[in-house]
C-alpha positions, -999 to 999 in steps of 0.1 A, spaced: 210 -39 369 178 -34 386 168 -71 396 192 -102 400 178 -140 400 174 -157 431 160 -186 421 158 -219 443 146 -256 443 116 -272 459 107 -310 462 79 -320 439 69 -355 443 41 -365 416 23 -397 405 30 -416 378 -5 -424 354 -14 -456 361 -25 -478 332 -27 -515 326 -8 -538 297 -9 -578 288 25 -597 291 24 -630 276 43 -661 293 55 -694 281 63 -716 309 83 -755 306 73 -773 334 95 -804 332 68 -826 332 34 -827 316 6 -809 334 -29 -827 338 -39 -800 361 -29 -763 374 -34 -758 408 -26 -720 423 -13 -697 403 13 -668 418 25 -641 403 45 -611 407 57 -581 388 93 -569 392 114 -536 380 149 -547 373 160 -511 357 146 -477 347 158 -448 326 140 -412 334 140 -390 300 122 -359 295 85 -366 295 94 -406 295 101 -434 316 112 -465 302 120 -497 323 121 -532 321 115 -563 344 98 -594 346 69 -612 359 78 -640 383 56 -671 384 53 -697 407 32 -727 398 21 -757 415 5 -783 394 -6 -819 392 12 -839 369 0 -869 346 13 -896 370 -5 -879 399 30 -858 416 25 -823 428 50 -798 418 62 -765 417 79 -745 387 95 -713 394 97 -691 360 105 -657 351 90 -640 319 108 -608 309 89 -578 303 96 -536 298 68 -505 295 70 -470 303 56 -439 316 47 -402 296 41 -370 311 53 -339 312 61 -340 352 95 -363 341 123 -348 337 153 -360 329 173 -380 359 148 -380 380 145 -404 409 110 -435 405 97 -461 419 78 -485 403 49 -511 415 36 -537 390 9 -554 401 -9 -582 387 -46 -573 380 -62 -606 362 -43 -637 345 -58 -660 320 -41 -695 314 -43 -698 275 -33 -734 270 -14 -764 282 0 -783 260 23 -815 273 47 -800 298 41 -762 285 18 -738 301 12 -702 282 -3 -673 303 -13 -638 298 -14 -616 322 -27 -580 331 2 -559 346 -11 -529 365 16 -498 367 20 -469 390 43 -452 415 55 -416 412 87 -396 405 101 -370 430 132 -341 419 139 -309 423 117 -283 409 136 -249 401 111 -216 407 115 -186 396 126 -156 422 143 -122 424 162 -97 442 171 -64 442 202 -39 455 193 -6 438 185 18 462 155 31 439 136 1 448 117 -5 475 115 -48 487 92 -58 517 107 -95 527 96 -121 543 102 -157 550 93 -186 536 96 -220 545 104 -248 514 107 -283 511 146 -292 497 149 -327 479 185 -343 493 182 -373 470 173 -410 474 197 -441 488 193 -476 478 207 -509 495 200 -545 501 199 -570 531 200 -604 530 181 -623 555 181 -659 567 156 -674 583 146 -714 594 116 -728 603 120 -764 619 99 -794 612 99 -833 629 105 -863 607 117 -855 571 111 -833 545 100 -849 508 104 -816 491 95 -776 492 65 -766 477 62 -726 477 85 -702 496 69 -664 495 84 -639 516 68 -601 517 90 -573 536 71 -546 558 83 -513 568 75 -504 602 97 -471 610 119 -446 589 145 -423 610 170 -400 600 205 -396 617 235 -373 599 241 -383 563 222 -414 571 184 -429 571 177 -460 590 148 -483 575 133 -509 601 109 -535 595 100 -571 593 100 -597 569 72 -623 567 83 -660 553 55 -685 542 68 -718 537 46 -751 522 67 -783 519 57 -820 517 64 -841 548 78 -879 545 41 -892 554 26 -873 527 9 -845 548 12 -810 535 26 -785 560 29 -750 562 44 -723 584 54 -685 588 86 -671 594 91 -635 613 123 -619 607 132 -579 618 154 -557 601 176 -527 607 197 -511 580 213 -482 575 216 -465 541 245 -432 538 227 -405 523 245 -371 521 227 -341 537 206 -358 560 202 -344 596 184 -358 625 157 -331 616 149 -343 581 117 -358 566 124 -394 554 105 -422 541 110 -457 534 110 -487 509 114 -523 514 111 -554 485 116 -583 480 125 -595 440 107 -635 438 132 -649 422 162 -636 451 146 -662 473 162 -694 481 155 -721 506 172 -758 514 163 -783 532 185 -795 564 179 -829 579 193 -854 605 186 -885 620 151 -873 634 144 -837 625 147 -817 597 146 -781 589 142 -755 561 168 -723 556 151 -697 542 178 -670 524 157 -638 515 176 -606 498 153 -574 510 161 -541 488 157 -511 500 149 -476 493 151 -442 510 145 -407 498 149 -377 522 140 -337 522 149 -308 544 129 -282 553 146 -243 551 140 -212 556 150 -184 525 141 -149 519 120 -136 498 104 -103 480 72 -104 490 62 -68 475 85 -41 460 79 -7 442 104 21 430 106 53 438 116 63 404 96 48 379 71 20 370 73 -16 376 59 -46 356 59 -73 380 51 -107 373 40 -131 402 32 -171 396 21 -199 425 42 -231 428 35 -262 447 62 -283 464 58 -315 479 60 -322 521 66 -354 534 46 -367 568 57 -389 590 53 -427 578 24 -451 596 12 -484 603 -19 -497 604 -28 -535 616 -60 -554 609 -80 -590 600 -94 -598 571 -127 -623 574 -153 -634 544 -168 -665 528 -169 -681 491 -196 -706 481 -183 -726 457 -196 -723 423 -224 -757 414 -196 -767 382 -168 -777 417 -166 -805 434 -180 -801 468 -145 -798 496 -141 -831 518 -107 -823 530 -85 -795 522 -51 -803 514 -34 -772 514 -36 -734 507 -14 -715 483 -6 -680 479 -8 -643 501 -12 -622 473 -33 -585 482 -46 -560 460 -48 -525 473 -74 -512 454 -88 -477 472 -76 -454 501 -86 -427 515 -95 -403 542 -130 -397 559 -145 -380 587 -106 -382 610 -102 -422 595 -78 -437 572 -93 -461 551 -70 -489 533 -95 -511 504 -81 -542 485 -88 -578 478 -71 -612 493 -62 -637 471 -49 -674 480 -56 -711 463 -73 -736 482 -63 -771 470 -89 -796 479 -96 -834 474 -134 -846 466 -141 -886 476 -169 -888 451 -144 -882 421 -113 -892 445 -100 -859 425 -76 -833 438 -91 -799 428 -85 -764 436 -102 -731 437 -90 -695 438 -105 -672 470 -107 -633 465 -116 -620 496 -127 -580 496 -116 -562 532 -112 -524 546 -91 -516 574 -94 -480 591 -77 -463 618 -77 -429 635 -63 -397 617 -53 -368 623 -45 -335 599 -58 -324 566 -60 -344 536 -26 -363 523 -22 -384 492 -11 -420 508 12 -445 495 9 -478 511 18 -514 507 8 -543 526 17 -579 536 -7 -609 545 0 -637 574 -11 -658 597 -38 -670 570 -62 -701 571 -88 -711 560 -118 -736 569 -146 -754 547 -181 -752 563 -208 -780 551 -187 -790 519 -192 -758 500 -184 -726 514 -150 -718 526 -140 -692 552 -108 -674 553 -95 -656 577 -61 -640 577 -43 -606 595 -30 -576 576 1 -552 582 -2 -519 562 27 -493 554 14 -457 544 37 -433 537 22 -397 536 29 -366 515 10 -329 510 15 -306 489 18 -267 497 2 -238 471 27 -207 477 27 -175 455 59 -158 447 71 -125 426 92 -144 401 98 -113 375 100 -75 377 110 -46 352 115 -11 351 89 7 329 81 47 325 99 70 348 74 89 372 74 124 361 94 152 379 75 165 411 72 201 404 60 210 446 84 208 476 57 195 497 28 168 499 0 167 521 -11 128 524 -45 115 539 -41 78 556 -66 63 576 -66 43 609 -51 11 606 -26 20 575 7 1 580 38 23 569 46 4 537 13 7 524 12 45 526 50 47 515 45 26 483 14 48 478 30 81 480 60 64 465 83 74 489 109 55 514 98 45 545 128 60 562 114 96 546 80 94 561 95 84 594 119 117 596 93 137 585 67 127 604 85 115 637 56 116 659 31 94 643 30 55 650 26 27 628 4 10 621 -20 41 625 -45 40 653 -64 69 642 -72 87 604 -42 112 600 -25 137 581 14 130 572 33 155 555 59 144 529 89 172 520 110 173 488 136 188 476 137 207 446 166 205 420 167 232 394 
């Protein structure tokens, strides 16, 4: 046989089509609501099933509510509201390895009735799929044909690793504690390395914690908690391109309160999962252009893209801006508490050697009013960029990001400032355009030479190959015959090409 398959496998990471979809909750509070207060939400993927052209999954969206009750208490319920979707296109495949981000676009609260609260809300999915693309390549022993090689660099897919860390965490408070209000707690990746047959993820865990002290005042504080972990991962060399995952599942959070005599304290307990996917780069060999000497060839040639993986970043930043409240809210005479780091990450991009990260801040500011001697509340959405420097050509960016050291101050009744800090994730990724011959075939046989010698014409500048797949000829022949010429040609010259005759 002429031509043998030497096929191989590239990395293609692609993302998944983001769309929206309602989810509808029914929530039992335990007691009847006369007013909702903040609103938190979070969407969850609990499990996932990769099909050809399909992805279906399932979850839930996590609620935490905080409401005031109809003999004047404050609490908190914690619900979960099962949900499933999924993803078509014809980049899955079947097995492939995803990951998943809901994110909650709008809500809507559709009634309360007694100590039930219903909600719909707009689930935003995306994320991407990365596998192993198989292209198309050949190769060649007979000694008719003529290959010109070269090599190529690809990007190899080793796989993805999953594990989980459980974190605990305190932070201590004087006097006693009535009760906890809201526990949120948002992991960040800071580094990804790669060792053998392992990838280390590092990061940091921020903890906000709002609780009810025995005099009535509502305090909150953040927690900072690092990471290491380790996740085995066949394959993996210290030279491979990694990148990293970190979340944190609402409802895997639990906290307790601690108290003495005089002090008191709360034990947060947060279960981080993680996620780690890893790629080689190699070096193979392949045809880059081929004739025989015998007869024709049909060759076919296609382009492929593969997917290459940059090292992850970080990017830190502050978020400012003001709300005046609308004339329907009572104006704010003291503000009670704040509920809530959720952020949006609406837009990013790169421009002019700057990465630009676009998204909206959302927290509940609970309030009281004297005239009404109410207890009222009113949702911020804050818009903010955050740029740094760049360097290298366009990437498509993944990134996820975490909100602290938040607060927020009322300015002459009506408008409200917030101000808050940011930490961004990006993980990077290119992809590379590369042609390749993927199919040849013999076709008519050349007919017989009927002349024992050739006189070719080549100019200055021809490299050997090119005149030998011209004359259709070896290389080695036109070397022989013509030992005193150089390649490539400096000058136009005259080679002669001898054959022999077979009667």
């Amino acid at each position: 046989m002429a031509f043998e398959s030497n096929n191989f496998y590239v990395a293609k990471k692609v993302s998944l089509a983001k769309s929206e979809f309602n989810v509808e909750c029914s929530i039992s509070t335990g007691s009847n609501v006369e007013k909702i207060l903040s609103v938190s939400l979070e969407g969850c993927v609990e499990s996932y099933e990769a099909l050809n052209g399909v992805i279906n999954y399932s979850g839930y969206i996590d609620s935490k509510i905080i409401f005031l009750s109809n003999d004047g208490q404050i609490n908190t319920v914690c619900s979960s509201c099962p949900l499933s979707s999924k993803f078509e296109g014809e980049e899955i495949g079947n097995g492939q390895s995803a990951l998943i981000n809901l994110n909650i676009v709008d809500y809507n609260i559709d009634s309360i009735s007694g100590d039930v609260i219903r909600l719909s809300a707009i689930v935003e999915q995306s994320g991407f799929v990365v596998s192993s693309s198989e292209i198309s390549s050949i190769r060649s022993n007979d000694e008719d044909i003529c290959c010109k090689n070269e090599e190529m660099s690809i990007i190899k897919f080793l796989g993805c690793a999953s594990g989980k860390r459980e974190i605990k965490s305190e932070i201590n408070s004087r006097g006693k504690i009535v009760k906890i209000l809201l526990v949120e707690s948002k992991p960040y990746v800071k580094s990804v390395e790669s060792g053998v047959n392992f990838v280390t993820i590092s990061g940091e865990v921020v903890s906000r914690v709002l609780y009810l002290s025995e005099d009535e005042k509502f305090e909150s504080g953040y927690i900072y908690e690092s990471f290491k972990e380790e996740l085995e991962l066949d394959g993996v060399s210290k030279d491979s391109l990694v990148e990293g995952y970190a979340y944190v599942k609402a409802n895997m959070i639990e906290s307790e309160i601690v108290q003495d005599e005089k002090d008191s304290k709360i034990i947060v307990t947060t279960s981080i999962e993680l996620r780690a996917c890893a790629y080689n780069e190699e070096k193979i060999e392949v045809i880059q252009d081929l004739y025989s000497t015998r007869c024709d060839l049909s060759v076919t040639t296609q382009s492929f893209s593969m997917t290459n993986v940059c090292k992850m970043d970080t990017i830190e930043g502050k978020i400012e801006g003001n709300m005046v409240l609308e004339d329907d809210k009572p104006r704010v005479d003291k503000i009670l508490f704040s509920a809530g780091s959720d952020v949006n990450i609406t837009n990013k991009y790169i421009k002019e050697d700057k990465i630009y990260i676009e998204g909206i801040a959302k927290t509940y500011i609970v309030y009281l009013n004297d005239e009404t001697n109410s207890i009222n509340s009113v949702e911020l959405e804050i818009p903010f960029t955050v740029n740094d420097k760049f360097e290298g050509e366009e990437r498509e960016i993944f990134a996820s990001a975490v909100i602290y050291d938040s607060d927020v101050a009322v300015k002459k009744g009506r408008e409200l400032f917030y101000d808050a800090k940011i930490k961004i994730s990006i993980n990077y990724c290119s992809d590379a355009i590369c042609g390749i011959i993927s199919e040849a075939s013999l076709a008519d046989e050349y007919p017989e030479k009927d002349y024992a010698m050739e006189v070719v014409f080549a100019k200055a500048g021809d490299e050997l190959w090119d005149i030998a797949k011209k004359a259709k000829v070896k290389e080695q022949q036109i070397l022989d015959q013509n030992s005193d010429i150089a390649f490539p040609l400096t000058e136009d010259s005259t080679l002669i090409l001898f054959y022999q005759k077979v009667k």
